[in-house]
KEPADREN-662233 format. One record per residue (C-alpha): residue in three letters; x, y, z. Coordinates in steps of 0.02 Angstrom, whole numbers, plus 50000, padded with zeros to 5 digits. Each point is the difference from the previous one (the first is absolute). Layout:
KEPADREN-662233
ALAXYZ...
end
This chain:
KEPADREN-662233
UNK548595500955303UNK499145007950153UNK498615012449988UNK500175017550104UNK498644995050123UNK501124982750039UNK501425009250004UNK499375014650120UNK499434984050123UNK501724993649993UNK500675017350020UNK498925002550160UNK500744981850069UNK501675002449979UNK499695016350106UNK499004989750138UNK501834990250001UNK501115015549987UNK498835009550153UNK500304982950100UNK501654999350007UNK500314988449857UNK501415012049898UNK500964988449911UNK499164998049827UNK500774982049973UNK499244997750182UNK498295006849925UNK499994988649855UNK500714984750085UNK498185001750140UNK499035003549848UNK500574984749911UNK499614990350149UNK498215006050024UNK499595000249823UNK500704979149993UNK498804995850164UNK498485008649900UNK500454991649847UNK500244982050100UNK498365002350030UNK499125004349826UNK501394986849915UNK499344985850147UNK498145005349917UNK500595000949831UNK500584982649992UNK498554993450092UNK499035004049840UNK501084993749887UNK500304983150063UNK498184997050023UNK499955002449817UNK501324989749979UNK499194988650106UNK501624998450103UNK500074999550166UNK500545016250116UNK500785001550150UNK499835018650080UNK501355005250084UNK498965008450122UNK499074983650044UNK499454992950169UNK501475004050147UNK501645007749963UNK501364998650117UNK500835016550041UNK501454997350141UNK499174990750136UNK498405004749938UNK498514993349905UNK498725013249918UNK498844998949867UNK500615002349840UNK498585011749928UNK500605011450138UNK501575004049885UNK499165004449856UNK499875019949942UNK498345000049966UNK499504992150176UNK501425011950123UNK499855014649904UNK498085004950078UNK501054998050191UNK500195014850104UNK501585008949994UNK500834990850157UNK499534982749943UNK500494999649821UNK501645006250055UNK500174985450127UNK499394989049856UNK501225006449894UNK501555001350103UNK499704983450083UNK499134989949887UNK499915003649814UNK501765008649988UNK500924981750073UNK498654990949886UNK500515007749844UNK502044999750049UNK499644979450034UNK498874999449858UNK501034985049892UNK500284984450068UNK501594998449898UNK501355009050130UNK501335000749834UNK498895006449867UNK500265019649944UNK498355004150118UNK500704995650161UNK501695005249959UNK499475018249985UNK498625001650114UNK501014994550132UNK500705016550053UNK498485008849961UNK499405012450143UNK498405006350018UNK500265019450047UNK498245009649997UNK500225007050181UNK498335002250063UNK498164992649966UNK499195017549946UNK501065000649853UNK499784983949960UNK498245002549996UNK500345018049886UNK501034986549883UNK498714985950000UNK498555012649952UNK501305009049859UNK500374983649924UNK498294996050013UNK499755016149872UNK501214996249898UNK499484983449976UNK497975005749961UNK500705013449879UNK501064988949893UNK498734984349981UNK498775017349937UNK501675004349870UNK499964977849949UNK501895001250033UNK500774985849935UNK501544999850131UNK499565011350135UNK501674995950117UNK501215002849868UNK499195016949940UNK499995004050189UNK501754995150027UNK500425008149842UNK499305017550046UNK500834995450176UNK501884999349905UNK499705015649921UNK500155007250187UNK501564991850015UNK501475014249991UNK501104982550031UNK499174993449848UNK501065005049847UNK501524993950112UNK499564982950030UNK499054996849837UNK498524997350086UNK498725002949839UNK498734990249977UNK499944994749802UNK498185006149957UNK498734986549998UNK499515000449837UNK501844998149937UNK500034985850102UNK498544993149930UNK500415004949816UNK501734988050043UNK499294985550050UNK498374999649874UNK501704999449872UNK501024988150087UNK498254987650024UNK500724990550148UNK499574981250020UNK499594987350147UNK501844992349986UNK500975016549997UNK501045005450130UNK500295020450017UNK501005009350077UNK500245019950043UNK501545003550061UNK499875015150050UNK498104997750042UNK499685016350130UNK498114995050064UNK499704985649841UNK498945007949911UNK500644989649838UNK499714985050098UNK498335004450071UNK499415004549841UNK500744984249905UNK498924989450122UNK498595008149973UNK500224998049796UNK500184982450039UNK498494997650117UNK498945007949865UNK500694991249864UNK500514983050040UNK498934998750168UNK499474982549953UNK501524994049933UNK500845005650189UNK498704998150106UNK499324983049953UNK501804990949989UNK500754998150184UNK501835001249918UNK499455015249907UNK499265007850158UNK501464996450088UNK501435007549898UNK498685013749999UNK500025007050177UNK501814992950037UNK501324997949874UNK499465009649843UNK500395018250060UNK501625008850077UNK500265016850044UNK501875008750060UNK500235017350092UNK500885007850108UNK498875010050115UNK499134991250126UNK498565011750004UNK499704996849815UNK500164980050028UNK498864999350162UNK498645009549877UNK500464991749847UNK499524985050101UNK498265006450081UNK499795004749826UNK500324983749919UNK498944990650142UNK498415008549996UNK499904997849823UNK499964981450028UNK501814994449953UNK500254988350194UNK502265002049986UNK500785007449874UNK501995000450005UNK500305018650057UNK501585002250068UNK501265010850052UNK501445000949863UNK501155012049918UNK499424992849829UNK501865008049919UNK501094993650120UNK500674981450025UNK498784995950129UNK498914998549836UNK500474983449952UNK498354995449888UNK500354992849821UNK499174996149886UNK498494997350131UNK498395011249906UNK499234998349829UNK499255015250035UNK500595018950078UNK498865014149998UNK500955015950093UNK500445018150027UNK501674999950067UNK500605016150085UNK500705012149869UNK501425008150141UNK500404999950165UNK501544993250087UNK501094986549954UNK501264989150088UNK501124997049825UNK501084988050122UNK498534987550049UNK499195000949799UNK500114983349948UNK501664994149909UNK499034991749854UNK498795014549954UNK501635012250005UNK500494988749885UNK498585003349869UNK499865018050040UNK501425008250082UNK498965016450085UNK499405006950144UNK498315002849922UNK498584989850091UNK498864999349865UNK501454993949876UNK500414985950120UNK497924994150047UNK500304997849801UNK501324989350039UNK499194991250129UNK498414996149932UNK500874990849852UNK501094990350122UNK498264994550127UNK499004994549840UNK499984983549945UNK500284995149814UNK498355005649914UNK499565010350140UNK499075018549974UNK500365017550087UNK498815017049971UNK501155013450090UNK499875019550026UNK501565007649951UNK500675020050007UNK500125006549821UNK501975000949997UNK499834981550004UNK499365000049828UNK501175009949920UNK501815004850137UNK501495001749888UNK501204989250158UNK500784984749997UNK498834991250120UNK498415008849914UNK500494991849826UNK500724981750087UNK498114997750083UNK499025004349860UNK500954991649875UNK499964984550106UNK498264998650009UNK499615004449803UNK501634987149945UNK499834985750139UNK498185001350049UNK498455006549906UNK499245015950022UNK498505003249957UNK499175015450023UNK500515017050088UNK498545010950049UNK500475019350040UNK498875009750100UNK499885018650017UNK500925007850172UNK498425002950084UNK499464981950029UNK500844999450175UNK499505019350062UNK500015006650115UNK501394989650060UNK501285002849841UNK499755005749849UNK501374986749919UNK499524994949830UNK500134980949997UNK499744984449900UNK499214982050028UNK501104987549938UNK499654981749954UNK501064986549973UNK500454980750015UNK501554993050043UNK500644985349878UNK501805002650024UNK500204996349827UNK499225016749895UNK498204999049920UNK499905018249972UNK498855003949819UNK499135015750022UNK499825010750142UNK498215005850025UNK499995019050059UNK498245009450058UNK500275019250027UNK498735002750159UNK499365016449983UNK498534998750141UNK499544987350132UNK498285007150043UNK500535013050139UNK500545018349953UNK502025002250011UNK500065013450112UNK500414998750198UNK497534998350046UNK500124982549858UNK498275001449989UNK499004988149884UNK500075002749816UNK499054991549849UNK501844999049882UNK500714981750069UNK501164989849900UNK500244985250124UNK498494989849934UNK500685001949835UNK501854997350058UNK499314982650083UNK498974994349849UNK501405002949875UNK501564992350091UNK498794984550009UNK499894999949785UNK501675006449961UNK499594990749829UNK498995015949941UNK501315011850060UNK501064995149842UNK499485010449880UNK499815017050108UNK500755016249941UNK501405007550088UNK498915012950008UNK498774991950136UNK499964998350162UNK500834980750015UNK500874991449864UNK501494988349993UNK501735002049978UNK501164985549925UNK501394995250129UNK501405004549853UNK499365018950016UNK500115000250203UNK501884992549993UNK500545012549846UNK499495013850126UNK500974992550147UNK498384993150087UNK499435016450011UNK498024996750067UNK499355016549993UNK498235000949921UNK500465017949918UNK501764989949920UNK498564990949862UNK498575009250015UNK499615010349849UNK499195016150020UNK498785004649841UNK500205020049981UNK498355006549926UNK500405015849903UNK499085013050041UNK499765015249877UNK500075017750071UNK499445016749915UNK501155008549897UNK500855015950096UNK498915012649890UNK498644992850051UNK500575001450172UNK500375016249971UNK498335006449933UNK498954990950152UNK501525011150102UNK499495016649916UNK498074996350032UNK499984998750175UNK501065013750013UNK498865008049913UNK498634993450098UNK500925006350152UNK500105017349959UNK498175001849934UNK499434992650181UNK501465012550082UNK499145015549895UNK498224993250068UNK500774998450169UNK500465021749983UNK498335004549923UNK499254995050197UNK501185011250099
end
């Protein structure tokens, strides 16, 4: 999360935008976005300098020698943030507007991938150079005060603050799931070189983003030393759907400068029968919108099928069981109700995936995790489709802190149960002889199906009542009558003055 001095810098450049003429928030966040990718191209072009002379692999900057703009050659350094940002006012907005703005929009040489799709219609719309320059120097700030806070993910906090700013936000489900849920996800799921994932309703990719960067740290050899490896790496291991092109033309920036070369991001109404993906992923990591409108008539036939609703986060259920393959796994964020709604389609989906798939583990977290967005309570839940049952026990952790306060500020906190939620999903062994009592403990698959799949923590959890002994009511009485008397004493005192 973002510290008050961050936050007052972003404050005071969102009002450099608002005094400029830039109104539109989505406007605001959209030239942001771009700004914050052309700094990052930059410190990303650095970054992986460094690391492939390590590597001892070659590097090719993209800012090299000439680059062609138009009908024009210019040095590439010229393009860089750290290099145009020292140019007076007039010249860094020529070198923007004509130069680095059509570099960035022509950046991949692949005219189909999800890059050039989306930055296509792009417009650059900062209307004069001495705002630019106000924006260039703000950014600037913001950029010295996080590396001071060792942010681990400075855009997404940014952007994250940035949706809270959004009155549009709660509408078009436009949260950003917390980093360090994210993170807690994937460290559970463990992704591998040969998975392919998928988000289907993947907003800016922040699953994605952050499932490449738990591979690159944990199986950087094993991907970056096989040519296959590397390949299915930056093209063909991760896919991303949405439905808002703003959110797909930053999703991509996003997914670029953090060194995956063309993902699949595309446009796509995930529910609908434009959706045609089958048993395609062996692994789906989302946080699929929990309302919002829905076009019952262009829902897919065969997910009606398994779940006749109009509830979006009953049929992502759906749909993530029909895109996995056979053996493949799926860490999701669900809306309590999920867990434990008395409908028909509430009690088809979840009785689905306990009797024809496996579940293994439901995680509920307390309603402030996504604040101050929503205060929802919701639920991680992890399963893998067989097709054929595989159920046991059902794992469930009752999250009662994730190392920010609850409230609407989510400062830091010591109390944080994700380090212990990741370390005991990856030994469920232990877990078998834990009291009801505790805070995770399994639950036979006969119990869940006796109770009509309910998945509620609170259905199995046992509360231990400590009795507590009070004083009898004479001796209430008595400490009664001596303060009274204590009162009147001080009262007679009090009259003695006058």
């Amino acid at each position: 999360m973002l510290e008050n001095e961050l936050k007052n810098k972003i404050n005071s450049l969102w009002e450099i935008f608002w005094t400029g003429g830039i109104t539109n928030p989505l406007d605001v966040v959209e030239q942001m976005t771009y700004l914050m990718f052309i700094h990052d191209l930059d410190a990303s072009d650095n970054q992986r300098a460094k690391e492939s002379a390590m590597l001892g692999l070659p590097h090719k900057s993209i800012f090299d020698a000439e680059v062609t703009i138009g009908e024009r050659s210019i040095p590439g350094n010229q393009l860089k943030w750290s290099v145009f940002h020292d140019f007076p006012a007039a010249q860094m907005y020529t070198v923007m507007q004509e130069w680095v703005f059509p570099f960035i929009k022509g950046l991949h040489s692949d005219k189909d991938s999800a890059y050039a799709k989306y930055m296509g219609d792009a417009i650059f719309k900062i209307p004069t150079p001495l705002m630019l320059d106000k924006i260039v120097t703000a950014m600037d700030g913001i950029y010295e005060e996080s590396r001071q806070a060792q942010s681990a993910d400075v855009r997404g906090d940014i952007y994250e603050y940035l949706l809270s700013k959004l009155s549009t936000a709660g509408v078009n489900g436009q949260f950003r799931t917390p980093r360090h849920i994210i993170k807690m996800m994937v460290e559970m799921m463990a992704p591998q070189p040969d998975d392919i994932i998928c988000d289907p309703a993947c907003g800016t990719g922040g699953f994605l983003v952050e499932a490449g960067t738990y591979l690159k740290t944990e199986h950087k050899a094993d991907i970056f030393f096989d040519r296959a490896k590397k390949d299915h790496y930056m093209n063909h291991m991760f896919h991303g759907y949405d439905m808002d092109r703003t959110m797909l033309r930053i999703g991509a920036m996003n997914m670029m400068t953090h060194g995956i070369d063309n993902p699949a991001i595309e446009y796509r109404d995930s529910l609908s029968d434009q959706n045609t993906d089958r048993e395609a992923y062996s692994l789906i990591l989302a946080n699929p919108p929990f309302k919002g409108s829905l076009d019952a008539d262009i829902v897919s036939a065969d997910l009606l099928k398994l779940c006749k609703t109009k509830k979006t986060e009953l049929l992502f259920l759906a749909l993530f069981l029909r895109m996995l393959k056979v053996g493949g796994r799926c860490a999701c964020i669900v809306p309590d109700g999920v867990l434990f709604g008395s409908s028909t389609a509430h009690k088809a989906i979840r009785k689905e995936i306990v009797e024809n798939n496996r579940l293994e583990a439901v995680i509920s977290m307390p309603s402030g995790v996504f604040k101050p967005y929503a205060g929802v309570s919701t639920a991680v839940l992890v399963f893998t489709k067989t097709g054929h049952g595989g159920t046991d026990n059902v794992w469930f952790y009752d999250m009662k802190a994730d190392g920010l306060s609850l409230d609407d500020k989510r400062t830091e906190t010591k109390e944080n149960d994700i380090p212990d939620i990741v370390q005991r999903f990856h030994h469920l062994a232990e877990e078998q002889n834990r009291a009801r009592t505790e805070q995770s403990f399994l639950v036979p698959k006969a119990e869940i199906a006796a109770n009509g799949y309910d998945l509620s923590i609170n259905k199995y959890k046992q509360v231990e009542y400590v009795p507590v002994e009070y004083p009898s009511t004479a001796e209430i009485m008595a400490d009664l009558h001596e303060l009274e008397m204590d009162i009147t004493a001080g009262l007679a005192e009090l009259e003695g003055m006058l």
